[in-house]
C-alpha positions in Angstrom: 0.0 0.0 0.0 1.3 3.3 -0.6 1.0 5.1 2.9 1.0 8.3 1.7 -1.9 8.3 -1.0 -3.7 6.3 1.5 -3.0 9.1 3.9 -4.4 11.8 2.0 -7.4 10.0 1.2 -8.0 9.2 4.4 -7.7 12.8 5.6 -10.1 13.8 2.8 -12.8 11.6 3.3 -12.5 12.0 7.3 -13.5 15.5 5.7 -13.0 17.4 9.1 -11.0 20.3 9.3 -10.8 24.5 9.7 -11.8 27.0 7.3 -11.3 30.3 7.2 -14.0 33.2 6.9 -12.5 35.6 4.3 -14.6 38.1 5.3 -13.8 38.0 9.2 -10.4 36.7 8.9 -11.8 34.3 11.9 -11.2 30.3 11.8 -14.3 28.2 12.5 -14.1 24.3 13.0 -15.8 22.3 9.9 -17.2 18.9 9.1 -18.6 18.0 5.7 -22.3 16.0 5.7 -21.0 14.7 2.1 -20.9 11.1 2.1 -19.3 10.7 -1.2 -16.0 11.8 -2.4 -14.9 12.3 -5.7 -11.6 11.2 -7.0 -9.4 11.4 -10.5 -8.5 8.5 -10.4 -7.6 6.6 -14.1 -7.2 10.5 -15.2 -3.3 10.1 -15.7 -3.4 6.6 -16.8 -5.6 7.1 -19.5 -4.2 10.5 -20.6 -0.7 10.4 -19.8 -0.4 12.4 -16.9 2.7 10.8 -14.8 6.8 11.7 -15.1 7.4 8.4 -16.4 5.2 9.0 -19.4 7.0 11.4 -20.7 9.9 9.6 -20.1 8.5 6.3 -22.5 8.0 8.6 -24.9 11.2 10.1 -24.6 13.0 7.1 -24.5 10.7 4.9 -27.7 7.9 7.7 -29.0 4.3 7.0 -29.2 4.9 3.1 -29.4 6.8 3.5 -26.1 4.1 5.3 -24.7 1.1 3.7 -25.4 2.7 0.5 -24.1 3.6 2.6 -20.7 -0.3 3.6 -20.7 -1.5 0.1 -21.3 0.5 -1.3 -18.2 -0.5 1.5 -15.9 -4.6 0.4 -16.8 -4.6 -2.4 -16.5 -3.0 -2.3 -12.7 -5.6 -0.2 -11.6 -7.8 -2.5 -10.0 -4.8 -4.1 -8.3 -2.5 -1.3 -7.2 -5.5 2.0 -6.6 -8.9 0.9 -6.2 -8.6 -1.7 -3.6 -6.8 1.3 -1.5 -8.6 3.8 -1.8 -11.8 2.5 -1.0 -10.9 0.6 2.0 -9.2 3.4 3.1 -12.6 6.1 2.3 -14.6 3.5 3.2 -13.5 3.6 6.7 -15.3 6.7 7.7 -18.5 5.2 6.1 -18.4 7.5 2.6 -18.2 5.9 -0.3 -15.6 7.3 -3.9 -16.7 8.1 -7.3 -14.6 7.8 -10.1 -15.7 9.8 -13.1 -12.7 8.9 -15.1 -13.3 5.6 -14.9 -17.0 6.0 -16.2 -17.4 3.2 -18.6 -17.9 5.2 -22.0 -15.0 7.4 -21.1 -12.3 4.8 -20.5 -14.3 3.0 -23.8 -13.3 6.4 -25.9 -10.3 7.1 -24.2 -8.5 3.4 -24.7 -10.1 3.4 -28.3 -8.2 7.4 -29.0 -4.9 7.1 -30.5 -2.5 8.4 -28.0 -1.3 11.3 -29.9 -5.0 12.9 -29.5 -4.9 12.4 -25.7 -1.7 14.2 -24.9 0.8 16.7 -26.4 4.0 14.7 -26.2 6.2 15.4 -29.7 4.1 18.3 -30.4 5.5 21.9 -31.1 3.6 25.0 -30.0 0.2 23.5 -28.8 -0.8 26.8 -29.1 -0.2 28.1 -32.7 -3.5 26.1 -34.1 -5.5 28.7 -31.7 -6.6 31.9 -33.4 -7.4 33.0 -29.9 -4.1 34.4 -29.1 -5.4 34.6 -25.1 -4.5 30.9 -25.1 -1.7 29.7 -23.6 0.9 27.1 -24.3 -0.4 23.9 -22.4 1.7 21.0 -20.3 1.5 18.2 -22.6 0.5 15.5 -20.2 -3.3 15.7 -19.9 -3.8 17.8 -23.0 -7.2 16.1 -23.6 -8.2 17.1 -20.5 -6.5 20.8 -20.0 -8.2 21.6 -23.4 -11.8 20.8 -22.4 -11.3 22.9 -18.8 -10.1 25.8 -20.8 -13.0 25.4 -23.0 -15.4 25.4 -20.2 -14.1 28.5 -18.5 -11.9 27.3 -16.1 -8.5 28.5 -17.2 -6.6 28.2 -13.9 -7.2 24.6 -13.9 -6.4 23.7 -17.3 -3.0 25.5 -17.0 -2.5 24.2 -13.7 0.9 22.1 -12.8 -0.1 18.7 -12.3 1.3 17.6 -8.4 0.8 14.0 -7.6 -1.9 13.9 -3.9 0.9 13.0 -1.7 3.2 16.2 -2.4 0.2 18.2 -2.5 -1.0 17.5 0.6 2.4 16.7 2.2 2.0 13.5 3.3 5.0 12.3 1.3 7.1 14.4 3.8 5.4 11.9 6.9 7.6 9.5 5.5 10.6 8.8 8.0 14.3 8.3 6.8 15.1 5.9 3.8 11.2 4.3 3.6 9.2 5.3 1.1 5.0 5.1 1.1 5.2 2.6 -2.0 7.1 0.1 0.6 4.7 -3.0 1.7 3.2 -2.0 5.0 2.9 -5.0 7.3 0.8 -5.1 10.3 
């Protein structure tokens, strides 16, 4: 199990915390009635969103790439799912996974790989006759297009961090372990 995914999901779907008025300044305790929490999982695995995707491509080109794509699917089940729902499951909520609706993963694993991210492509950007729009990261590109399209153009040029270094729990790791290290109880 990696500890510190399974941290931050944990966290999350504990879904107790302190938010801030903006108005006051003043910090107030909070805890979410939601029951469900959503999660992006199968977004990087189906449109190439990790490090070592750009590195198969880097290394053997689209072949190289798709291959990498195929391998991290298909471990899905194995390595993500059965974690993160035992682990949001524990505070009785249950996870949605909108990237793994059926008729996406059905396009996305029928798109050639090229369409789904901008790996070998120059200037992203220079096919926009909007000249507002910016140059793009190319892992996602699918995905960072349709969020500028629908308005949200902090999120589709956002930098991509992984949940443990966004939430920090990578740094709860102690000395030379690392969270993708076999947990034993």
């Amino acid at each position: 199990m990696d500890l510190s995914i399974a941290c931050a999901f944990y966290f999350a779907a504990r879904g107790v915390g302190i938010v801030r008025d903006s108005s006051t300044g003043f910090n107030s305790p909070y805890a979410t009635p939601a029951r469900v929490l959503l999660s992006g999982l199968g977004a990087d695995e189906l449109f190439a969103g990790y490090a070592r995707h750009r590195n198969a491509f880097a290394r053997k080109g689209f072949e190289g790439l798709s291959a990498e794509l195929e391998l991290d699917f298909s471990r899905l089940g194995k390595r993500n799912l059965g974690r993160d729902d035992r682990v949001i499951s524990h505070w009785g909520k249950e996870a949605r996974y909108p990237y793994l609706d059926e008729a996406l993963v059905t396009w996305a694993l029928q798109s050639p790989v090229w369409e789904k991210c901008g790996f070998g492509q120059i200037g992203i950007d220079e096919h926009n006759s909007d000249s507002k729009v910016p140059s793009f990261e190319p892992s996602k590109l699918t995905l960072r297009l349709l969020a500028w399209r629908l308005g949200m153009g902090r999120t589709a040029v956002e930098k991509k961090r992984a949940i443990q270094f966004g939430t920090r729990t990578a740094k709860m790791e102690a000395g030379k372990k690392k969270g993708t290290e076999t947990v034993l109880a």
